[in-house]
N, C-alpha and C positions, 0 to 999 in steps of 0.2 A: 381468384384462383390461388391457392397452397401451394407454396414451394415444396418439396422431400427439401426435408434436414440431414443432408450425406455428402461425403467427398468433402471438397472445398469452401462448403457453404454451411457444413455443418456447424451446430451452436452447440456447443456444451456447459452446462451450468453447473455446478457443484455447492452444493452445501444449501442448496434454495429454499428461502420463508415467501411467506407471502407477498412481501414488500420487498425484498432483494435476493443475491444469491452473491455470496462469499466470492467465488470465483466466475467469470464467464471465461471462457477458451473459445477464441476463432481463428482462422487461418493461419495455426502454430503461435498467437498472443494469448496469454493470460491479463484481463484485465480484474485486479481486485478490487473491493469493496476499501473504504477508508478505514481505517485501524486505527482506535486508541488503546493506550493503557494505563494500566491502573499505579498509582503513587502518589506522594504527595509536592516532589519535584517534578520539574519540566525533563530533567535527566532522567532518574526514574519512570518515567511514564514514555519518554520516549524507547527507553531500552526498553520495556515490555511491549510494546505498540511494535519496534522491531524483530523479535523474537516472534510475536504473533504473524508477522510478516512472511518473516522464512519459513514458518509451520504451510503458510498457505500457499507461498511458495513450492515448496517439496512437494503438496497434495497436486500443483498443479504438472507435478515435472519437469522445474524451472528452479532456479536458486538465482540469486544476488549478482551473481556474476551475470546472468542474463537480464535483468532491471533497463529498462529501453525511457523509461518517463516516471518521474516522480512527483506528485504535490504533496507539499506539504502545508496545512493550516496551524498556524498558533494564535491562542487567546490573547496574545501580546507582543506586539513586534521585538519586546524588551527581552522575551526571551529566545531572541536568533542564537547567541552566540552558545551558550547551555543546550538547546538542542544540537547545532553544528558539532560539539565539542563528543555526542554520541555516537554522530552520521556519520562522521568522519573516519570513526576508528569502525564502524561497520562496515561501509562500501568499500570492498574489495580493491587494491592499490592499481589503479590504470582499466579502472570499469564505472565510474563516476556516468551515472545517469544524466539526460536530459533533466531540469528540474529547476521546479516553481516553488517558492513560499512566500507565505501572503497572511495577512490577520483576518481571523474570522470570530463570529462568535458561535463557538460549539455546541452539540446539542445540550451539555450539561454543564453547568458552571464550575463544576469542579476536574472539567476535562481542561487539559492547555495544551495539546497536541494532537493533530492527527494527521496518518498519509494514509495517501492513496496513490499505486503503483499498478505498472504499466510492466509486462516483462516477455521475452520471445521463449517459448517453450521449446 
């Protein structure tokens, strides 16, 4: 038996390929897809990785200040303090997310960062 997708149980997906969808929205959560970006620093890559953030953010009716859970992956635990030194002056002063970083090895070797965010619309 099919649920109706309406009211409170509704699933919204935004931006959807075949294999994922940018955004999912449920019960006033936006959960997004993990975000890297593009550069040849751990900084740079993180600021663009954040920027793409907020874009998905905004699409979903949410900003930064609403951020409830964050993960973060990096190619190398060496570069905590260089992405921290991004995060930091991003996350809005007294709205610091729930939040995990951890080492992973990314889908492309030339990635060294990526999040994935959690936010209440």
């Amino acid at each position: 038996m099919t649920r109706p997708n309406k009211g409170k149980d509704m699933i919204e997906r935004l931006e959807t390929g075949t294999r994922m969808s940018k955004i999912v929205k449920h019960g006033g959560v936006a959960y997004l897809c993990g975000q890297v970006g593009d550069g040849a620093t751990v900084a740079e890559q993180t600021r663009d990785c954040l920027a793409r953030v907020d874009a998905l953010l905004e699409k979903a009716g949410s900003s930064r200040d609403r951020i409830l859970q964050a993960i973060i992956w990096l190619s190398d635990m060496a570069d905590f303090e260089e992405m921290n030194t991004v995060w930091d002056a991003w996350v809005p002063e007294g709205h610091a997310p729930a939040r995990a970083c951890g080492e992973a090895k990314l889908a492309r070797p030339d990635l060294r960062v990526e999040i994935i965010v959690t936010a209440a619309c």
